[in-house]
C-alpha positions as CSV (number, residue, x, y, z in Angstrom):
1,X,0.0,0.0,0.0
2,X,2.8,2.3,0.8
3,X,4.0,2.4,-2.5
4,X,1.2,3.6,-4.4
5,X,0.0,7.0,-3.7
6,X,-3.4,6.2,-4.3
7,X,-3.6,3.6,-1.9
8,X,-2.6,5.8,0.6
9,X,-4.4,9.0,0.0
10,X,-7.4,6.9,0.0
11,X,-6.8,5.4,3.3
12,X,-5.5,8.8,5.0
13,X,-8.5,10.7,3.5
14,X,-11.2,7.5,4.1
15,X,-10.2,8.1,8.1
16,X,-10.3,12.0,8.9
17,X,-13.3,11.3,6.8
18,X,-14.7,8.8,9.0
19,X,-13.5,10.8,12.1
20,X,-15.0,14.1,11.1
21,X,-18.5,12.3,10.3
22,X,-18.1,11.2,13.6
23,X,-17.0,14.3,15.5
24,X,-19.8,16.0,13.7
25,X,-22.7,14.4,15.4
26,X,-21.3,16.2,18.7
27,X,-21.9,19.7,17.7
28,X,-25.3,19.1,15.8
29,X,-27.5,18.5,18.9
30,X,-30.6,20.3,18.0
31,X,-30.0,20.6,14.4
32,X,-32.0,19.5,11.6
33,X,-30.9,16.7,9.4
34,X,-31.7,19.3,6.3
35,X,-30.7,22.4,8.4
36,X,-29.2,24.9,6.0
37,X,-28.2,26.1,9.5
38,X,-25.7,23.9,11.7
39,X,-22.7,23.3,13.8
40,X,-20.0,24.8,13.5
41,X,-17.0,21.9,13.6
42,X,-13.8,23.0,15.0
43,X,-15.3,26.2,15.0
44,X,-15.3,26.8,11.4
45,X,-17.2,24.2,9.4
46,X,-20.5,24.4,9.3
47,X,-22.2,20.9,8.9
48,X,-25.5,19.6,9.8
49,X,-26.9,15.5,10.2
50,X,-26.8,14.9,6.1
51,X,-23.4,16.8,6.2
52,X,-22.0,13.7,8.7
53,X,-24.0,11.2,7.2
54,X,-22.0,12.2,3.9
55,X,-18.8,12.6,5.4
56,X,-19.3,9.2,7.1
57,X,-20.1,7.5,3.4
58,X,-17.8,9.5,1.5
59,X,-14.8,8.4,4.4
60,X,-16.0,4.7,4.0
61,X,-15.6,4.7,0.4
62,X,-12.2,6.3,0.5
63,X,-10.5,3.8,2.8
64,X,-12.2,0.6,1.6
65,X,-10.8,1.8,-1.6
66,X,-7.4,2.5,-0.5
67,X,-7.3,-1.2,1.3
68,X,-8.8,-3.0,-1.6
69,X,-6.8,-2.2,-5.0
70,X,-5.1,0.6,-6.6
71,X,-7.6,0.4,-9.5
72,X,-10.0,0.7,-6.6
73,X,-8.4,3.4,-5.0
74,X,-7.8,5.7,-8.1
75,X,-11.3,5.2,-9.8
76,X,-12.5,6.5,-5.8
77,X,-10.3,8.8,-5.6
78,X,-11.0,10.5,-8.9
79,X,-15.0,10.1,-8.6
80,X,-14.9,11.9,-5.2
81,X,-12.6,14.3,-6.1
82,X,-14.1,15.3,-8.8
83,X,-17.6,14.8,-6.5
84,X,-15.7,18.1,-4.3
85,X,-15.3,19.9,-7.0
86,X,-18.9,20.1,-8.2
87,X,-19.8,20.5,-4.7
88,X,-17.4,23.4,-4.5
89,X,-18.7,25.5,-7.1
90,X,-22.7,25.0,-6.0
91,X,-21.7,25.6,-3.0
92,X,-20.3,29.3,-3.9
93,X,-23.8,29.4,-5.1
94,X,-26.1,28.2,-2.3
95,X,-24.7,29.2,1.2
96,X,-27.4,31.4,2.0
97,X,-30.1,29.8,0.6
98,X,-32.6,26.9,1.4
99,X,-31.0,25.0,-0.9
100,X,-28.2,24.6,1.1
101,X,-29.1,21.2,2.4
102,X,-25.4,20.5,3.5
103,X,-25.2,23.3,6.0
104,X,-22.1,24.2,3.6
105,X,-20.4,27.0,4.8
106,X,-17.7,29.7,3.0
107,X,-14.7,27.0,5.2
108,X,-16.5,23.9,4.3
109,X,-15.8,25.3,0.2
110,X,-12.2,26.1,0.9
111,X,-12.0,23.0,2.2
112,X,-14.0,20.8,-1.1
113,X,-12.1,22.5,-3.4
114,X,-8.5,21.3,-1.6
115,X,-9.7,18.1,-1.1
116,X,-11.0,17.9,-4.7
117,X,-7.8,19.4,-5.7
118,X,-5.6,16.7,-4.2
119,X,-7.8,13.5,-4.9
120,X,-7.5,14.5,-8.8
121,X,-4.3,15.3,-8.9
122,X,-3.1,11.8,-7.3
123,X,-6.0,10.0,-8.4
124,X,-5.5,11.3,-12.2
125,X,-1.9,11.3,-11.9
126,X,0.0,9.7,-9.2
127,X,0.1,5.5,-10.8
128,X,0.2,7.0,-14.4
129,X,4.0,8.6,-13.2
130,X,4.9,6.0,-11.4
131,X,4.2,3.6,-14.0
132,X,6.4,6.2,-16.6
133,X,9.1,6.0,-14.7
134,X,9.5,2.0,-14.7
135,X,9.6,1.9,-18.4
């Protein structure tokens, strides 16, 4: 696993995933599962119940990806990265609407768009290099 960076972004990534589902059902007492309004997470990241409940899925996918295969791991990798990014830019669109079933916050954007960043860099490019470098 350690030698494919898909493997491992998907594992690293499928955790803090995991954990921040988790951690996110301690701040959202009283809030909505559809809330456009939530808890704040560290402070900063706004998330509600379907916010977790995503985060928790998304987190699951990631590492059972990054155990399984690389093939597994990149095709994950790639779908939810490039998952972020669409969520990203509707979400410069909807953070102060009724639309915004996420609880998605101006952080919780920064924060897609790096994580979409990273997962489609490595998931698009990371084997391809290594394989061009063996031949």
């Amino acid at each position: 696993m350690s030698k494919s960076p898909n493997r491992l972004l998907g594992v690293v990534f499928g955790a803090v995933y995991l954990l921040v589902g988790i951690l996110g059902f301690f701040v959202t007492s009283g809030v909505g599962f559809f809330d456009p309004e939530g808890g704040l997470l560290l402070g900063i990241f706004e998330v509600n119940i379907f916010h977790n409940v995503a985060h928790l899925l998304i987190g699951a996918a990631l590492l059972l990806a990054g155990l399984s295969s690389v093939s597994a791991a990149k095709a994950t990798n790639t779908t939810v990265g490039a998952a972020y990014l669409l969520l990203g830019i509707v979400g410069l669109f909807i953070t102060d609407s009724p639309a915004n079933i996420l609880a998605i916050n101006g952080a919780d954007n920064v924060l897609h768009f790096l994580s979409a960043a990273l997962l489609l860099v490595v998931g698009l490019g990371a084997e391809r290099n290594a394989r061009a470098a063996t031949v």
